[in-house]
N, CA, C and O atoms as a Maestro MAE file, in Angstrom:
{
 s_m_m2io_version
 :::
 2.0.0
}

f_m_ct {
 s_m_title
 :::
 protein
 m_atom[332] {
  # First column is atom index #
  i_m_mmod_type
  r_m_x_coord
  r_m_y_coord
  r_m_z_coord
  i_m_residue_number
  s_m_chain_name
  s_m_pdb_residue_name
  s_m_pdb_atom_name
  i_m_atomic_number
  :::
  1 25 0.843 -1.187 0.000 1 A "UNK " " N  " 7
  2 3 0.000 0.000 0.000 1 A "UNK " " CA " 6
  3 2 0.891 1.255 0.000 1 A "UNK " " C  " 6
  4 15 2.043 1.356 0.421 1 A "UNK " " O  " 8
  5 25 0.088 2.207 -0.576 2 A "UNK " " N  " 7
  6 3 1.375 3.304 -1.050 2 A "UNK " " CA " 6
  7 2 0.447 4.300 -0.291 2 A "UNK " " C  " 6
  8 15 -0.757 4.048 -0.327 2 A "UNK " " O  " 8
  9 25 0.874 5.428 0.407 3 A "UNK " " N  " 7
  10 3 0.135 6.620 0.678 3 A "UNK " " CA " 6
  11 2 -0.358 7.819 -0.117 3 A "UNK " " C  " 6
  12 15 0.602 8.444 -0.568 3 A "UNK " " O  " 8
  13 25 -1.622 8.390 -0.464 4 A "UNK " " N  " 7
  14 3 -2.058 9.299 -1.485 4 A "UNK " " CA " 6
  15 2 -2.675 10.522 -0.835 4 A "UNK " " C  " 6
  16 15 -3.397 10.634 0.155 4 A "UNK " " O  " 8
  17 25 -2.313 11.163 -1.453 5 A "UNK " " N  " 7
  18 3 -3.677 12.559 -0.955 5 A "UNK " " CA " 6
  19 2 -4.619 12.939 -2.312 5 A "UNK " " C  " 6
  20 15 -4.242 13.318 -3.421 5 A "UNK " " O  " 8
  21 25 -6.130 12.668 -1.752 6 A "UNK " " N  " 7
  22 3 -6.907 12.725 -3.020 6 A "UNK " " CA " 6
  23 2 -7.311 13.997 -3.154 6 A "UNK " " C  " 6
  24 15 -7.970 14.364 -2.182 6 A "UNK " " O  " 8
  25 25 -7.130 15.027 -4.209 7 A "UNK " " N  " 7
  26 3 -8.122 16.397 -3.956 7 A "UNK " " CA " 6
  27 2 -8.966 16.772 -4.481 7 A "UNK " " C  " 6
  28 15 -8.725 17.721 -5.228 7 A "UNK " " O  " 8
  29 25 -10.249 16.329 -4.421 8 A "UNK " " N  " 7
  30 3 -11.694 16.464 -4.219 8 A "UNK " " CA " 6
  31 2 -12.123 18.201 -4.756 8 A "UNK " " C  " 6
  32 15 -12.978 18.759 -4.068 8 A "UNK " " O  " 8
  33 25 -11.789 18.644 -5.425 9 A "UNK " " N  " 7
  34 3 -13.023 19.496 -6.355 9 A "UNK " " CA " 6
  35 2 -14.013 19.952 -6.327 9 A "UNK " " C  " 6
  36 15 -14.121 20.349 -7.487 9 A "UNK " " O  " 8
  37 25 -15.442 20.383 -5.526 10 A "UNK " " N  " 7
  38 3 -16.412 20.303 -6.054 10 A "UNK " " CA " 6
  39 2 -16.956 21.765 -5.987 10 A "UNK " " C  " 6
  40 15 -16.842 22.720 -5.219 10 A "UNK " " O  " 8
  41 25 -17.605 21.481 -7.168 11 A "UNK " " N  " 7
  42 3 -18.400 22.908 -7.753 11 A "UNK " " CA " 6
  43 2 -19.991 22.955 -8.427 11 A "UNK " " C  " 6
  44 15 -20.536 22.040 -9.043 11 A "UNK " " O  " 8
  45 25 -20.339 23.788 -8.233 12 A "UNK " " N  " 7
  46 3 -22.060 23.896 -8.784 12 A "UNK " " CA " 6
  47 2 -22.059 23.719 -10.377 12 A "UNK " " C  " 6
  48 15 -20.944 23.877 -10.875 12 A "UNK " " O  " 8
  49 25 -22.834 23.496 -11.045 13 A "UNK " " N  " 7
  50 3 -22.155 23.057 -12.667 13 A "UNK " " CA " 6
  51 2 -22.930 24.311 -12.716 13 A "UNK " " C  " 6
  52 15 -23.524 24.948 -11.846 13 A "UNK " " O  " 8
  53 25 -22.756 24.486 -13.981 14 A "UNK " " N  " 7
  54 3 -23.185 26.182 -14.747 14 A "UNK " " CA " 6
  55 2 -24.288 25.748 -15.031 14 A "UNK " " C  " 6
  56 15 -24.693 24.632 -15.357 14 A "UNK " " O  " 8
  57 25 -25.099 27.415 -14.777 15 A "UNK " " N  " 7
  58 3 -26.575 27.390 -14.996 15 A "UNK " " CA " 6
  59 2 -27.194 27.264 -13.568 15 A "UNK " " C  " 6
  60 15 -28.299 27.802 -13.501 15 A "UNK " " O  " 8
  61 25 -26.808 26.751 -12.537 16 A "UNK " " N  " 7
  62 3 -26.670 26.312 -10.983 16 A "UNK " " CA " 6
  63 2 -26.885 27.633 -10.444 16 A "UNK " " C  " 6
  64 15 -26.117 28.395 -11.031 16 A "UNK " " O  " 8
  65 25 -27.747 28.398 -9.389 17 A "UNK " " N  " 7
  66 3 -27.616 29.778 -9.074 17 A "UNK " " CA " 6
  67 2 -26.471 29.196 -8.022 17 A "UNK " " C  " 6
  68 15 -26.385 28.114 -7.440 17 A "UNK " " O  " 8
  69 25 -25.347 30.769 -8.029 18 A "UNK " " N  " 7
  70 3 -24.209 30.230 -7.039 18 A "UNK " " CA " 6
  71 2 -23.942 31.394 -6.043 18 A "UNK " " C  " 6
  72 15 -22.796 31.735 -5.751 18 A "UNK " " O  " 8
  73 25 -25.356 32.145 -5.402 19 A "UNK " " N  " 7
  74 3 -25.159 32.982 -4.640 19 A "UNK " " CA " 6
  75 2 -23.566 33.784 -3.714 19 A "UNK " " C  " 6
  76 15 -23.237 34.966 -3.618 19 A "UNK " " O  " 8
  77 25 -22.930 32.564 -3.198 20 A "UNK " " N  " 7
  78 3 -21.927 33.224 -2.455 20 A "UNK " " CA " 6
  79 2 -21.044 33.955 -3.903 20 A "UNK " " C  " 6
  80 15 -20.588 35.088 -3.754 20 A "UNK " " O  " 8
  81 25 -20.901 33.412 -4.926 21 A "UNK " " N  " 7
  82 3 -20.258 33.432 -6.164 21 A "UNK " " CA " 6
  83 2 -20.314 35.142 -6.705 21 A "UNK " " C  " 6
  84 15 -19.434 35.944 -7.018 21 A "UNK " " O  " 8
  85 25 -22.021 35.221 -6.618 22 A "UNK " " N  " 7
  86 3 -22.304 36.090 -7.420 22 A "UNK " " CA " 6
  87 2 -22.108 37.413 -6.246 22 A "UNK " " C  " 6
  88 15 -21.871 38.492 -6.788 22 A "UNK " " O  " 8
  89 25 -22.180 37.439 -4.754 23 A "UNK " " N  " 7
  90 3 -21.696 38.507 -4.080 23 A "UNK " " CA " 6
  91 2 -20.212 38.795 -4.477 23 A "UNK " " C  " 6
  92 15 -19.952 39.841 -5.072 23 A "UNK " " O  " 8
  93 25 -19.357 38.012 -4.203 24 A "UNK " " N  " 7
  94 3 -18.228 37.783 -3.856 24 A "UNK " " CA " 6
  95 2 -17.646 38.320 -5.615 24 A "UNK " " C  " 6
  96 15 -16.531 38.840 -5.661 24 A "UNK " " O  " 8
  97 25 -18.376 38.173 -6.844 25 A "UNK " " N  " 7
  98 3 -18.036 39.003 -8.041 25 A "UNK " " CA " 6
  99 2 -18.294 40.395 -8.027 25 A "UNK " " C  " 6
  100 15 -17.545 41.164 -8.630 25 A "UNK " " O  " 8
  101 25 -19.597 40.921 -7.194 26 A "UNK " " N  " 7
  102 3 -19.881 41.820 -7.240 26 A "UNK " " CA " 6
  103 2 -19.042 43.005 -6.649 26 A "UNK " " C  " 6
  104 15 -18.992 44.155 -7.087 26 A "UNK " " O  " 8
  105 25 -18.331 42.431 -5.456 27 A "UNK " " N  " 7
  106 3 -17.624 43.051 -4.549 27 A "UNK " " CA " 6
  107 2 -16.307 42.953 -5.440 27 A "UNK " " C  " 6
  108 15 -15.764 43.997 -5.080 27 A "UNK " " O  " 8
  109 25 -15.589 42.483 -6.206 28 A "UNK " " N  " 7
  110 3 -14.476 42.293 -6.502 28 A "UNK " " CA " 6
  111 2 -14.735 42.874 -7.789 28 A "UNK " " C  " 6
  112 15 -13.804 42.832 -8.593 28 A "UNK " " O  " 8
  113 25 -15.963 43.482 -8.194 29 A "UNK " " N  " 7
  114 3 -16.498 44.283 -9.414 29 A "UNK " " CA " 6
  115 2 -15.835 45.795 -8.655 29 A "UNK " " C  " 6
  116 15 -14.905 46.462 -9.108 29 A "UNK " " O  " 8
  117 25 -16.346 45.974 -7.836 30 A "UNK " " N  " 7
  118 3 -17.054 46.982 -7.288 30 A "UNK " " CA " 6
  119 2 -14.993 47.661 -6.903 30 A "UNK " " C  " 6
  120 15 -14.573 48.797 -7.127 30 A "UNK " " O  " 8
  121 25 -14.416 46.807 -6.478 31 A "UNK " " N  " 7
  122 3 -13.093 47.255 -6.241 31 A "UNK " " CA " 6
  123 2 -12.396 47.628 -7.092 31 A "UNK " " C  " 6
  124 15 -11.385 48.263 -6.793 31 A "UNK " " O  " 8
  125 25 -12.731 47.335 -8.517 32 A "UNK " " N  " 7
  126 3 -11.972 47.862 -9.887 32 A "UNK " " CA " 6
  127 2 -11.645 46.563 -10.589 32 A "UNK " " C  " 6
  128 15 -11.160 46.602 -11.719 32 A "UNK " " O  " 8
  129 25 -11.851 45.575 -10.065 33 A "UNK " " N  " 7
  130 3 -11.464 44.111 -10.849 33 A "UNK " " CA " 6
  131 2 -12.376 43.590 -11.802 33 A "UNK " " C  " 6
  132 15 -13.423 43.324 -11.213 33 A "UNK " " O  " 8
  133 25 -12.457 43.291 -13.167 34 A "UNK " " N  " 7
  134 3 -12.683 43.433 -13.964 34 A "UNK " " CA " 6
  135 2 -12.936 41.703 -14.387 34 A "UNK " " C  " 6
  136 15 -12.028 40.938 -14.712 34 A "UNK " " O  " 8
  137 25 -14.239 41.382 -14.294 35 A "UNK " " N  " 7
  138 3 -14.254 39.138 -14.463 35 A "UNK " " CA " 6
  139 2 -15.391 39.167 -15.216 35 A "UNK " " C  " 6
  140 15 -16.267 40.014 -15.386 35 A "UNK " " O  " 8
  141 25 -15.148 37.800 -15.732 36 A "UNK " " N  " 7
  142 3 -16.190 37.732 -16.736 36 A "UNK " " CA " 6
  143 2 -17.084 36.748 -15.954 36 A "UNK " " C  " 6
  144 15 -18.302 36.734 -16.134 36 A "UNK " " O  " 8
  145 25 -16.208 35.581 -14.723 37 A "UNK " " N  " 7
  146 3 -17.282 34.795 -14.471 37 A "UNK " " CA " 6
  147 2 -16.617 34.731 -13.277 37 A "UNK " " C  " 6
  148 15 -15.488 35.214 -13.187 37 A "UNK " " O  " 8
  149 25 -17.314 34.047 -12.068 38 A "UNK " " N  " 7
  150 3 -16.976 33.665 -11.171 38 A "UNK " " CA " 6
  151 2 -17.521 32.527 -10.370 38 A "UNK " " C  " 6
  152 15 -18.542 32.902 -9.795 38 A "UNK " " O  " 8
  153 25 -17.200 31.143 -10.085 39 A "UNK " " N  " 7
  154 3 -17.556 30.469 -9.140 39 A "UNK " " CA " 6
  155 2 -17.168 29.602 -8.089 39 A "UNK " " C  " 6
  156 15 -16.308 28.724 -8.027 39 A "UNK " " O  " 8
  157 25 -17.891 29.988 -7.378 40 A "UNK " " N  " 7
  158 3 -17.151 28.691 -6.191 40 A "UNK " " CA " 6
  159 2 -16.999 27.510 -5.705 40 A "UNK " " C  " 6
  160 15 -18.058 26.883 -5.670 40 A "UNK " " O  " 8
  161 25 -16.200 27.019 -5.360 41 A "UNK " " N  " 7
  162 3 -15.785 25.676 -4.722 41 A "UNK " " CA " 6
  163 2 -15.979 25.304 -3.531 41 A "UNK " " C  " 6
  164 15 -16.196 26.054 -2.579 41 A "UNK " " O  " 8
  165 25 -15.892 23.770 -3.506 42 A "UNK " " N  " 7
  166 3 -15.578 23.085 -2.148 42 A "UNK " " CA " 6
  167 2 -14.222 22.492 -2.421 42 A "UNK " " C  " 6
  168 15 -14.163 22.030 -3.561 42 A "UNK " " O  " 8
  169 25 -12.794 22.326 -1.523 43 A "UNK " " N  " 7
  170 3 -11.566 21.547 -1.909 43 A "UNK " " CA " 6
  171 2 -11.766 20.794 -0.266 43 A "UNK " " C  " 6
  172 15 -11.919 21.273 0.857 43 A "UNK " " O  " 8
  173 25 -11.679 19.471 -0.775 44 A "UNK " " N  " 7
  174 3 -11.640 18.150 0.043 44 A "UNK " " CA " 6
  175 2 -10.197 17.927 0.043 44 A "UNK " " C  " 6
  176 15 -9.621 17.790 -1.037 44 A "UNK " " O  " 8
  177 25 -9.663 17.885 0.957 45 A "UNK " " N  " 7
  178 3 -8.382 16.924 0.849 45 A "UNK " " CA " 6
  179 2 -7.914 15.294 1.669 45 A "UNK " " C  " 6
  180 15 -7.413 15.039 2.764 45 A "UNK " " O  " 8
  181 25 -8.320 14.535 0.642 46 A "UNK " " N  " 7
  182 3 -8.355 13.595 1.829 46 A "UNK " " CA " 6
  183 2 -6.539 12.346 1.828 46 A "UNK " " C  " 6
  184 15 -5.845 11.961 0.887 46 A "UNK " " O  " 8
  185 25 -6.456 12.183 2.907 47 A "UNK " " N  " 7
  186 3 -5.443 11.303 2.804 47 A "UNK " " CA " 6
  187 2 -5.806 9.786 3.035 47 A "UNK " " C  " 6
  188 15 -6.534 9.353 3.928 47 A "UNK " " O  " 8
  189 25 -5.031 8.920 1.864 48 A "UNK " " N  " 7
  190 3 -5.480 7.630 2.010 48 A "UNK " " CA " 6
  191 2 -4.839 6.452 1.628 48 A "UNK " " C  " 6
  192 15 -4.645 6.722 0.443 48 A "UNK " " O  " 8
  193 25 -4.349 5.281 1.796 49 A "UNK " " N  " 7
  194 3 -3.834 4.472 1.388 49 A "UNK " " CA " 6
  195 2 -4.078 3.473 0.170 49 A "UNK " " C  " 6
  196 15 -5.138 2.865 0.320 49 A "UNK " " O  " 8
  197 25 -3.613 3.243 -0.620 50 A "UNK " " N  " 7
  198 3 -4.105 2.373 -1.996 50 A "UNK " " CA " 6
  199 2 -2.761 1.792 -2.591 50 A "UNK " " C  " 6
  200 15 -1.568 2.095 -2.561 50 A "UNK " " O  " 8
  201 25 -3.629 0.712 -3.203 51 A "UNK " " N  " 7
  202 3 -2.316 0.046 -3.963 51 A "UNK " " CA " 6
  203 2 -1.910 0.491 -5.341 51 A "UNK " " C  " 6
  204 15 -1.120 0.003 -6.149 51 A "UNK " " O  " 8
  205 25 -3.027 2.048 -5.392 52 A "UNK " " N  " 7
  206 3 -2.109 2.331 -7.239 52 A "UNK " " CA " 6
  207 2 -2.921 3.739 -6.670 52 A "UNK " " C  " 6
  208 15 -3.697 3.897 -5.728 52 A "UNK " " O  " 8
  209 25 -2.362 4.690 -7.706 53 A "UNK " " N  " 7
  210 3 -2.606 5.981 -8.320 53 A "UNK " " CA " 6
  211 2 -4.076 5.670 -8.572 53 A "UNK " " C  " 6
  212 15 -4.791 6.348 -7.834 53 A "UNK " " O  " 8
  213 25 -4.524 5.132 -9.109 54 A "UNK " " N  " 7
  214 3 -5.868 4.946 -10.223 54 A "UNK " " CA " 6
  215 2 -6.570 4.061 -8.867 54 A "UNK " " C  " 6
  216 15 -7.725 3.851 -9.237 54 A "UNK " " O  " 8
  217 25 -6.425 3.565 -7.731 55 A "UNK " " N  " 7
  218 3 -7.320 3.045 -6.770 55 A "UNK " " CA " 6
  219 2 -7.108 3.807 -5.854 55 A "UNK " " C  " 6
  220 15 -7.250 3.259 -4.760 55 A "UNK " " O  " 8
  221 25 -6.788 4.982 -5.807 56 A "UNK " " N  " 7
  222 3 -7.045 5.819 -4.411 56 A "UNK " " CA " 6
  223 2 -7.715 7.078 -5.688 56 A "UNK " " C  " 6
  224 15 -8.422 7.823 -5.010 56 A "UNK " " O  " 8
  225 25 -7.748 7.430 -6.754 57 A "UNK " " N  " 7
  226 3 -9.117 8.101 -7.818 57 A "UNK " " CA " 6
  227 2 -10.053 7.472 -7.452 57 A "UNK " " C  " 6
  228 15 -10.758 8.112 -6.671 57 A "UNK " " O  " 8
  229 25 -10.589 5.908 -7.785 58 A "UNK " " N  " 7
  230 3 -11.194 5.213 -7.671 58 A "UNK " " CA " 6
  231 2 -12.217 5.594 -6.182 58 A "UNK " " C  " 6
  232 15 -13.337 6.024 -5.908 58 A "UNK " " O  " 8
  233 25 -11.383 5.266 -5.730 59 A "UNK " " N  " 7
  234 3 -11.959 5.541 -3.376 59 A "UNK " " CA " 6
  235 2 -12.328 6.968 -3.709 59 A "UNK " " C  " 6
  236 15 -13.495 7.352 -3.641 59 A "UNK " " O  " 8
  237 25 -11.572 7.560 -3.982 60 A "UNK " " N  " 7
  238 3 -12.220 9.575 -3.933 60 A "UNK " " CA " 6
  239 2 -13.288 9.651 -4.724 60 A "UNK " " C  " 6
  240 15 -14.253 10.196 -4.190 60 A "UNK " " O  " 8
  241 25 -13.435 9.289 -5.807 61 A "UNK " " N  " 7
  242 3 -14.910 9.196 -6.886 61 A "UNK " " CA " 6
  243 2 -15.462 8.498 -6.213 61 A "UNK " " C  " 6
  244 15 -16.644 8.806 -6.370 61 A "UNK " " O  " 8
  245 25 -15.388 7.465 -5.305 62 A "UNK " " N  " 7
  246 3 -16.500 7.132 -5.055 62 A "UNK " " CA " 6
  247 2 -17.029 7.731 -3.721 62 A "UNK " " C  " 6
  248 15 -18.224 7.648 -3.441 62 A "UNK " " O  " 8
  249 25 -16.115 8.346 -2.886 63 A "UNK " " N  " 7
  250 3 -16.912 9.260 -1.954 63 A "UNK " " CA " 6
  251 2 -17.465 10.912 -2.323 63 A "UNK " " C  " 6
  252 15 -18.267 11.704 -1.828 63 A "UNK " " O  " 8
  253 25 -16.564 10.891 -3.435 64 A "UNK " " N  " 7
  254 3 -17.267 12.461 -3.869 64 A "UNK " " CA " 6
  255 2 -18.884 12.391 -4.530 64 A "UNK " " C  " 6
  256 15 -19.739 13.272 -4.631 64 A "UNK " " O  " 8
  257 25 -18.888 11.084 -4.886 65 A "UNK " " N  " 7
  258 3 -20.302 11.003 -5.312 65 A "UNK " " CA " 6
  259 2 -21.202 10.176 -4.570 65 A "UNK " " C  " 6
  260 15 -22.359 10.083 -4.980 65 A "UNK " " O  " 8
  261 25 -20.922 9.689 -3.753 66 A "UNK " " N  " 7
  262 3 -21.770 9.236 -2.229 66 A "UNK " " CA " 6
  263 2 -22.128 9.992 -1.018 66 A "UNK " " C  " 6
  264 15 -23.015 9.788 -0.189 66 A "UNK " " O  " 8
  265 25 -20.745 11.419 -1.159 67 A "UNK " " N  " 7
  266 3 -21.704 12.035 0.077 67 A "UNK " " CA " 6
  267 2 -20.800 13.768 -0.004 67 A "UNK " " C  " 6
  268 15 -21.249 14.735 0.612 67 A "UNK " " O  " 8
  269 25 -19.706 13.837 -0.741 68 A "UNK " " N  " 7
  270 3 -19.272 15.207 -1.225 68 A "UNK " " CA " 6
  271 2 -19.940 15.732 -2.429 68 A "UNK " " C  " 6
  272 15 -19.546 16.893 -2.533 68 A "UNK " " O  " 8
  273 25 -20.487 15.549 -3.077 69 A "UNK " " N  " 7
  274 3 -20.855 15.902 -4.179 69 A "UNK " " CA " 6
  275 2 -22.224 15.164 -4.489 69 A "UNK " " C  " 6
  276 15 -22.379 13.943 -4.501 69 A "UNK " " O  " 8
  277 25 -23.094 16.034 -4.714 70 A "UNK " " N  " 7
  278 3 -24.624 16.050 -5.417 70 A "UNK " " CA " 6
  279 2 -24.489 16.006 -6.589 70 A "UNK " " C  " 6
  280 15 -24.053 17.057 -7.057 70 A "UNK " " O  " 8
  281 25 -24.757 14.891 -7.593 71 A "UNK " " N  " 7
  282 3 -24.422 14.706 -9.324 71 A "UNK " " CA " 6
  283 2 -25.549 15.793 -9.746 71 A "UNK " " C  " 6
  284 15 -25.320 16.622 -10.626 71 A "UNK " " O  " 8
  285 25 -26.542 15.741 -9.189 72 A "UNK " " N  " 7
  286 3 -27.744 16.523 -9.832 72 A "UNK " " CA " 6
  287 2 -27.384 17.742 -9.711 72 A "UNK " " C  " 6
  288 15 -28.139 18.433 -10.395 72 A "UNK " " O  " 8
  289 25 -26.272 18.627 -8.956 73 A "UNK " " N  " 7
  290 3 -26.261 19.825 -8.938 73 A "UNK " " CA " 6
  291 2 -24.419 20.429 -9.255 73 A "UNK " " C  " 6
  292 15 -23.978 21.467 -9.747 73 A "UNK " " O  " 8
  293 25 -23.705 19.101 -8.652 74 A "UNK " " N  " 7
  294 3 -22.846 19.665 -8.611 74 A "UNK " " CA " 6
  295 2 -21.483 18.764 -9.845 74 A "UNK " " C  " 6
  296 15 -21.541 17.553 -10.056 74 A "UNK " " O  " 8
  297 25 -20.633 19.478 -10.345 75 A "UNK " " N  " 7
  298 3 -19.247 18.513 -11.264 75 A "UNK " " CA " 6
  299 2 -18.589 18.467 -9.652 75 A "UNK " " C  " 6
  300 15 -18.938 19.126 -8.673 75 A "UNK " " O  " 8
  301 25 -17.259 17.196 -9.806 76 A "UNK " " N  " 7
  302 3 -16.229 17.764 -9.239 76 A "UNK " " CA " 6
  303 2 -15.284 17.237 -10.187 76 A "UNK " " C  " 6
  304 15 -15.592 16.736 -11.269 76 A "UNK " " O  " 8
  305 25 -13.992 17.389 -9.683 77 A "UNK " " N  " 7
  306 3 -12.444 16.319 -10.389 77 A "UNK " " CA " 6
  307 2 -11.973 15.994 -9.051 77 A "UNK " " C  " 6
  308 15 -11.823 16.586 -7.983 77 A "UNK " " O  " 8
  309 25 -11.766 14.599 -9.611 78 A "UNK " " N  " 7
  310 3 -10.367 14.160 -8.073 78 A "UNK " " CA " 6
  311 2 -8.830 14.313 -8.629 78 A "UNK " " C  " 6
  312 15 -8.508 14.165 -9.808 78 A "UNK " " O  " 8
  313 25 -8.344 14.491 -8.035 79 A "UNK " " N  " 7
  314 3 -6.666 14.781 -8.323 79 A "UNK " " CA " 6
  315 2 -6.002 13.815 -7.313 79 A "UNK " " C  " 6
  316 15 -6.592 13.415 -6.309 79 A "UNK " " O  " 8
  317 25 -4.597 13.426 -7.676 80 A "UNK " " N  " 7
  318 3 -4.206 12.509 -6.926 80 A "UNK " " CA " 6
  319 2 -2.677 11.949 -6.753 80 A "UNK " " C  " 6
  320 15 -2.008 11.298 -7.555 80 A "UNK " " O  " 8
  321 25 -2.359 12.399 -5.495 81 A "UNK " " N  " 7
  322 3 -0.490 12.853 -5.965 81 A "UNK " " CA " 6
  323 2 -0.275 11.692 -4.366 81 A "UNK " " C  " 6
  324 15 -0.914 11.510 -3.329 81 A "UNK " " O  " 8
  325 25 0.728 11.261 -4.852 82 A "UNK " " N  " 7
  326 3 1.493 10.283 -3.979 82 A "UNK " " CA " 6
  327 2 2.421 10.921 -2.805 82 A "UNK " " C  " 6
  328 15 3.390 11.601 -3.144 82 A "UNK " " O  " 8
  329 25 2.158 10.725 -1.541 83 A "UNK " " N  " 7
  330 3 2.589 11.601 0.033 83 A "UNK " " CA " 6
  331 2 4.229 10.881 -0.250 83 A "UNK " " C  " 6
  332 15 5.143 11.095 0.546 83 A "UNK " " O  " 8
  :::
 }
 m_bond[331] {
  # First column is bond index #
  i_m_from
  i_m_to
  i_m_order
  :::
  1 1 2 1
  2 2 3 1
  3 3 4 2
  4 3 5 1
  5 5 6 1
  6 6 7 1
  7 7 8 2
  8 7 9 1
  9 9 10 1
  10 10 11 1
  11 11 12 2
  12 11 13 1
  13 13 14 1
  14 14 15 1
  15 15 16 2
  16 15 17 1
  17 17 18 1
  18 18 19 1
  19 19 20 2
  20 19 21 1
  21 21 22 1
  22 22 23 1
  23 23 24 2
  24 23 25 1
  25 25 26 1
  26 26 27 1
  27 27 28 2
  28 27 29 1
  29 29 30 1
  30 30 31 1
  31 31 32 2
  32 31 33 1
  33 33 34 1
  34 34 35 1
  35 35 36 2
  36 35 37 1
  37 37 38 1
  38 38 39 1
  39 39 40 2
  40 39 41 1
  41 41 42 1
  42 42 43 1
  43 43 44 2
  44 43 45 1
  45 45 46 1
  46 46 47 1
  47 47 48 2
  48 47 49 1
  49 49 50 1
  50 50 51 1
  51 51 52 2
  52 51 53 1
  53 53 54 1
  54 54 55 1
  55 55 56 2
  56 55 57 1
  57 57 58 1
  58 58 59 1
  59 59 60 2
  60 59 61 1
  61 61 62 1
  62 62 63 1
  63 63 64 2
  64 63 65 1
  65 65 66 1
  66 66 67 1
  67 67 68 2
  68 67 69 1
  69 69 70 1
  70 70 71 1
  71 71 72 2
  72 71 73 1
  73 73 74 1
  74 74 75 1
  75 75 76 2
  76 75 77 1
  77 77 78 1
  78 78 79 1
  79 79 80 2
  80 79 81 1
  81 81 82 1
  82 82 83 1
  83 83 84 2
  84 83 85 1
  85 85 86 1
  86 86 87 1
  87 87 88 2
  88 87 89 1
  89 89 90 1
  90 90 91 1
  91 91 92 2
  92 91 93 1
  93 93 94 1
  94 94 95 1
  95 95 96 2
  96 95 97 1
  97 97 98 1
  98 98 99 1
  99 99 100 2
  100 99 101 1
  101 101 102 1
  102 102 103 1
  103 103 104 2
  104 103 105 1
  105 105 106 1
  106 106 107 1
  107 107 108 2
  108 107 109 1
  109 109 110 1
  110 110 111 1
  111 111 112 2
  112 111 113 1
  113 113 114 1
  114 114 115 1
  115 115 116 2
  116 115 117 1
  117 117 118 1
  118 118 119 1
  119 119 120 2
  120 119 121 1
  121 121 122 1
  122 122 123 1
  123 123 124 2
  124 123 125 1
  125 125 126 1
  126 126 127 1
  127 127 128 2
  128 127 129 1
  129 129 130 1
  130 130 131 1
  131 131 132 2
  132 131 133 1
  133 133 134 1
  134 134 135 1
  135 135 136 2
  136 135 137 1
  137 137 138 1
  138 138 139 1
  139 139 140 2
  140 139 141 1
  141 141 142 1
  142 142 143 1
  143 143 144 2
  144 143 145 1
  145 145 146 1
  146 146 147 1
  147 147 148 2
  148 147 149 1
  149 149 150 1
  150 150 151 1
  151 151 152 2
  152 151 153 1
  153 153 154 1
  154 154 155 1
  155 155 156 2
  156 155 157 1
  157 157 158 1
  158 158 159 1
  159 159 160 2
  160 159 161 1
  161 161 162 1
  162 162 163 1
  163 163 164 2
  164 163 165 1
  165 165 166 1
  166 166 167 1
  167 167 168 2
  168 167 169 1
  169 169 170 1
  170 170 171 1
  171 171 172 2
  172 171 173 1
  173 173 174 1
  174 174 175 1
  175 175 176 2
  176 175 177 1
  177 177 178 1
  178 178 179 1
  179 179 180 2
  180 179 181 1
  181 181 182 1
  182 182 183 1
  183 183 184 2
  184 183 185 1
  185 185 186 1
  186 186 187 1
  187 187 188 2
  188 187 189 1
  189 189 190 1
  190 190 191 1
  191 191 192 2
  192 191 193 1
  193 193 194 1
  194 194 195 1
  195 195 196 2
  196 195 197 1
  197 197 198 1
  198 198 199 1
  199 199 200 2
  200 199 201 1
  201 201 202 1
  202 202 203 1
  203 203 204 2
  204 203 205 1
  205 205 206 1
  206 206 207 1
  207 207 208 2
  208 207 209 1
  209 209 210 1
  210 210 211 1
  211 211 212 2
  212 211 213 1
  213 213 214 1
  214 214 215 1
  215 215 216 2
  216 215 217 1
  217 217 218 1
  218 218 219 1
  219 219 220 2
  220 219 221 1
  221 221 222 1
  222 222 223 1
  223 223 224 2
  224 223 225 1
  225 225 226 1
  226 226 227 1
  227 227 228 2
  228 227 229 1
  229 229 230 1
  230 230 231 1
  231 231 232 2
  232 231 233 1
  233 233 234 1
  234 234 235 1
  235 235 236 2
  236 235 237 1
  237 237 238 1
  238 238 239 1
  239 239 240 2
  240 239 241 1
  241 241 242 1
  242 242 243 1
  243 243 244 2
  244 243 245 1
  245 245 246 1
  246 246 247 1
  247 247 248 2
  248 247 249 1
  249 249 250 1
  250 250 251 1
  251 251 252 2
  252 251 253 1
  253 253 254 1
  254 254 255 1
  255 255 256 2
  256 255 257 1
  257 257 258 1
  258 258 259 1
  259 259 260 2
  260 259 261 1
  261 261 262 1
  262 262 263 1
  263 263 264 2
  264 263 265 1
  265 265 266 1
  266 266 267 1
  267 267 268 2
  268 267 269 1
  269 269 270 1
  270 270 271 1
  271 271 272 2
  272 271 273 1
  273 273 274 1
  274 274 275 1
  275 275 276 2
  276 275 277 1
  277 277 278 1
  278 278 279 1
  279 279 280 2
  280 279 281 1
  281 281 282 1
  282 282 283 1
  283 283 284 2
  284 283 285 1
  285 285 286 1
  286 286 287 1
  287 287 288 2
  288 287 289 1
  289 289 290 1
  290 290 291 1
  291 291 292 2
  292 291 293 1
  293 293 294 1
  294 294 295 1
  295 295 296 2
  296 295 297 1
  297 297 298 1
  298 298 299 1
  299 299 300 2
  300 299 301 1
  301 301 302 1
  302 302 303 1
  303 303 304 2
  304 303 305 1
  305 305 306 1
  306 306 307 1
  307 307 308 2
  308 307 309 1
  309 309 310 1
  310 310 311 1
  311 311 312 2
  312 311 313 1
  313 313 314 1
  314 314 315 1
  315 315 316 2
  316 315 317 1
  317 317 318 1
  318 318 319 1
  319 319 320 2
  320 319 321 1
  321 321 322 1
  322 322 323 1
  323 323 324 2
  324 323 325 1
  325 325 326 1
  326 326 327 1
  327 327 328 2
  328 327 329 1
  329 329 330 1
  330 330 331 1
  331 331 332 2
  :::
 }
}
């Protein structure tokens, strides 16, 4: 078993109203900053043991879509780098 840190992604997919998103543009409008879009995230970082790269993805997809992530509302990506 090799040690991993999985990083968990998740975001409202577009079209999604993303309230904190749309303050948080407005205010960063409002300071002179100049965006075309803005939205926000959740970053999970989880640490975990697996016997490959592609089975500790595997374990993170399957908790990002069992209880981090809502498919009906939300994308994420898992990322996945060896400790």
């Amino acid at each position: 078993m090799t040690a991993y840190t999985a990083t968990v992604t998740v975001r409202l997919k577009r079209g999604v109203l993303d309230p904190e998103a749309e303050t948080t543009k407005g205010a960063l409008e409002r300071l002179g900053f100049e965006l075309e879009d803005l939205r926000s995230a959740d970053r999970f970082e989880i640490d975990l043991e697996a016997d490959s790269a592609d089975g500790a993805r595997e374990r993170a997809s399957e908790m990002a879509e069992r209880l981090l992530a809502n498919p009906t509302i939300h994308d994420y990506d898992v990322e996945v780098a060896e400790r």
